[in-house]
C-alpha positions, 0 to 999 in steps of 0.5 A: 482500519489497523494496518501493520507494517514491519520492516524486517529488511535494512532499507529504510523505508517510510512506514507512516507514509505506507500505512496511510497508502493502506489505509487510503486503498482500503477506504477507496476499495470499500472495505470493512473499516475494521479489517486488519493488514499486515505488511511485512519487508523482507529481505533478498534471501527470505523473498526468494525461500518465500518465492520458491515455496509458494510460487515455485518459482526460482529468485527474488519477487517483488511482491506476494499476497496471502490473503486470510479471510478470503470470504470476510473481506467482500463485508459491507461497512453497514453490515450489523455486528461486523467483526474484525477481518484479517485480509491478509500479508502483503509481503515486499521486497524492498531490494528489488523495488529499488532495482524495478523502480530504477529500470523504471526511471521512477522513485523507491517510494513510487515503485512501492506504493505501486506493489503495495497497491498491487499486493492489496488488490490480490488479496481482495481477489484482483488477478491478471491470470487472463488478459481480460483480468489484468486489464481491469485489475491494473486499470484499478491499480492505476486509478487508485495510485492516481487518486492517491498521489491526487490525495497526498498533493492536496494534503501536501497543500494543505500542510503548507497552507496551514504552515503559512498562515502560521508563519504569517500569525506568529509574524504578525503577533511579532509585529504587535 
């Protein structure tokens, strides 16, 4: 899965540790594993212009979606002869994610692996116009931010693992 991240905000952000949330959602969702994304931080004034012209709303958001090949994305992995697919833009603002993730008592990584979860959830079609649709799309969200921070401890473990028993070699080849 390509995934593109492109900080054009000044806060400075993990993009590896992003783009593997990407990927990561994108497997889990099913998606075709070569469709593309592109996620683009931007700064205060441009999320409040982008805001206005396609939200029509007044301010800053945290997060929009704007999804490309709406019909492409619902492919199947197995599918004969499966192109590229370009899902889309999850476009966020990094200034008002420190700002939520603050008032939410959580970390600037947590408050931005949620809308970067939420963002990629709209553009596969997830919405919470009604309540009905937001209870499934953020039971979604939830089970996915779940299962990734589950993915990142073992893997965390696994690195610390795998740097321990390296220690304990070179110690032990010290000792010889």
């Amino acid at each position: 899965m390509s995934v593109d991240i492109a900080n054009e905000s000044d806060i400075p952000i993990d993009e590896v540790s992003l783009a593997g949330l990407c990927r990561f959602l994108l497997c889990e969702l099913d998606v075709n594993p070569l469709a593309e994304l592109s996620v683009l931080l931007i700064d205060v004034d441009y999320m409040a212009s982008l805001n206005e012209k396609w939200m029509d709303s007044t301010g800053p958001t945290d997060v929009l979606a704007f999804p490309m090949d709406e019909l492409d994305t619902a492919r199947r992995p197995d599918e004969s002869d499966p192109s590229p697919s370009l899902l889309g833009d999850v476009v966020l603002c990094p200034a008002v994610a420190i700002k939520q993730a603050s008032a939410a008592g959580h970390s600037f990584d947590a408050e931005l692996h949620l809308l970067t979860t939420h963002g990629v959830l709209h553009l596969l079609g997830y919405d919470h116009g009604d309540t009905d649709e937001e209870r499934e799309m953020f039971a979604v969200q939830r089970r996915l931010l779940d299962a990734w921070r589950k993915h990142r401890s073992e893997n965390a473990g696994n690195a610390e693992n795998a740097e321990n028993a390296e220690n304990a070699e070179n110690a032990e080849n010290a000792g010889s």
